[in-house]
PALO-41501 format. One record per residue (C-alpha): x, y, z; residue in one letter. Coordinates in steps of 0.25 Angstrom, whole numbers, padded with zeros to 4 digits, always signed. Example, Ala and Ser with C-alpha at 12.3 -4.5 7.8 and 13.67 -1.06 7.14 Angstrom:
BEGIN
+0049-0018+0031a/+0055-0004+0029s/
# end
This chain:
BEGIN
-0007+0015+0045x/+0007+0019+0044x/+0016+0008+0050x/+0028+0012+0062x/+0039+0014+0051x/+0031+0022+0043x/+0027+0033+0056x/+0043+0030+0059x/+0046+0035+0044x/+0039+0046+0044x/+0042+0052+0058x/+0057+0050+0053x/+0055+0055+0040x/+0048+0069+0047x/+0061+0070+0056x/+0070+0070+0043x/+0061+0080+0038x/+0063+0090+0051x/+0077+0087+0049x/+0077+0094+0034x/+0080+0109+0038x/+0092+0103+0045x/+0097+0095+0035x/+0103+0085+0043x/+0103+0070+0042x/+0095+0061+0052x/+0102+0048+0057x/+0091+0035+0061x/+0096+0035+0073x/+0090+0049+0074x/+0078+0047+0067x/+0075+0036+0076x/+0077+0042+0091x/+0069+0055+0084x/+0056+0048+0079x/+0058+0038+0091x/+0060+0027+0082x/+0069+0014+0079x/+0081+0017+0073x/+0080+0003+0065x/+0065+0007+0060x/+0070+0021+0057x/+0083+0015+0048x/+0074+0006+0039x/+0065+0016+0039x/+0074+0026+0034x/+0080+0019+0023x/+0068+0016+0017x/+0063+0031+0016x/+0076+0033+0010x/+0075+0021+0000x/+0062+0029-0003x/+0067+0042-0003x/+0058+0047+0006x/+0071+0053+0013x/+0086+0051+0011x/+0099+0046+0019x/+0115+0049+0017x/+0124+0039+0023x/+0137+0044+0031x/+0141+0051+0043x/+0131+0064+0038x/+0121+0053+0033x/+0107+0051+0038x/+0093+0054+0033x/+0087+0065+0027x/+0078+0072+0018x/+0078+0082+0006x/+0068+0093+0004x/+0058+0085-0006x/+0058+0074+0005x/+0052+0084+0015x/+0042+0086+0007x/+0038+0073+0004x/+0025+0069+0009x/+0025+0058+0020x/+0018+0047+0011x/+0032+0046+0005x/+0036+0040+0019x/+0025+0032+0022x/+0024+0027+0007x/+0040+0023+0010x/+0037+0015+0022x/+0024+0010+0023x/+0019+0012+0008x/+0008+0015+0000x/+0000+0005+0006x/-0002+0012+0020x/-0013+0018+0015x/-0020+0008+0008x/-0020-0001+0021x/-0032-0005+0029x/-0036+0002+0043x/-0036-0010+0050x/-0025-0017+0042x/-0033-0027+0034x/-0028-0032+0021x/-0041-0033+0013x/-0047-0020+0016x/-0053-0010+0005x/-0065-0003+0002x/-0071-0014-0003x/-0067-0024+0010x/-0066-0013+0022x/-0062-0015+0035x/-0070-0008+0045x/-0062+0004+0045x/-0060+0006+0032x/-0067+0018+0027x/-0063+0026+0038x/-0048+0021+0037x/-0048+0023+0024x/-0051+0039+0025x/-0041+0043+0035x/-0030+0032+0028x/-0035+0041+0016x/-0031+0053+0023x/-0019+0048+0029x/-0014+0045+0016x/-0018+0060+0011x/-0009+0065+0024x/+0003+0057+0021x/+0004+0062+0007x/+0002+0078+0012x/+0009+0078+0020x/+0023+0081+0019x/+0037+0079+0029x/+0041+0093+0028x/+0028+0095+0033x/+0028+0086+0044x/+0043+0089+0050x/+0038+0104+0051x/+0030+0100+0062x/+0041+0092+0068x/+0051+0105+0066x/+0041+0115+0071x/+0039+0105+0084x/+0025+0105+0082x/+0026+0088+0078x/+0032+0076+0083x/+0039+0062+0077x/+0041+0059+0091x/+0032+0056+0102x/
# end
């Protein structure tokens, strides 16, 4: 459902979001060897979540990226939205261009309950939700 650079945004987006307490800055270099990732990927990636405002950057030798309070508790649609877009949730289970309600493919209905449910998930949950577990050791964004 949601494509590599999507996963990649978010796992990078939750490790910004451990990093908050601290308030220090995160390089690409570091997000990428963290959430086992390329460094290329995890640059365009970045830029466009800052474009976005999904998160922020400050160029210079104290530079990187970060986020404030109120982008902690943004839900991770915001991220998903930003990279994949609304559409994600809209799309067919088995990648058809003309499924609907009306013209199903043979998963359909069932994919069409636990897309429902994702999309209900995404926007519940929030990131400072999701870097507690990481902080508290009790969740992973690598493996």
């Amino acid at each position: 459902m949601l494509s590599l650079t999507c996963k990649t945004a978010i796992k990078a987006v939750i490790y910004l979001a451990s990093k908050f307490e601290s308030t220090e800055k995160a390089g690409i270099k570091e997000i990428a060897e963290f959430i086992n990732a390329s460094e290329h990927t995890v640059g365009k990636m970045l830029q466009v979540l800052v474009k976005e405002e999904v998160i922020n950057s400050a160029k210079g030798p104290t530079g990187g990226f970060y986020i404030t309070a109120k982008q902690k508790n943004q839900s991770i649609m915001n991220i998903i939205v930003a990279i994949d877009g609304h559409e994600v949730f809209d799309q067919c289970g088995l990648g058809l261009s003309k499924c609907s309600a009306t013209h199903p493919c043979p998963i359909h209905n069932d994919y069409k309950i636990i897309r429902d449910q994702f999309k209900a998930m995404c926007r519940q949950k929030k990131l400072s939700d999701l870097c507690e577990t990481v902080n508290d050791g009790l969740a992973y964004l690598m493996g």
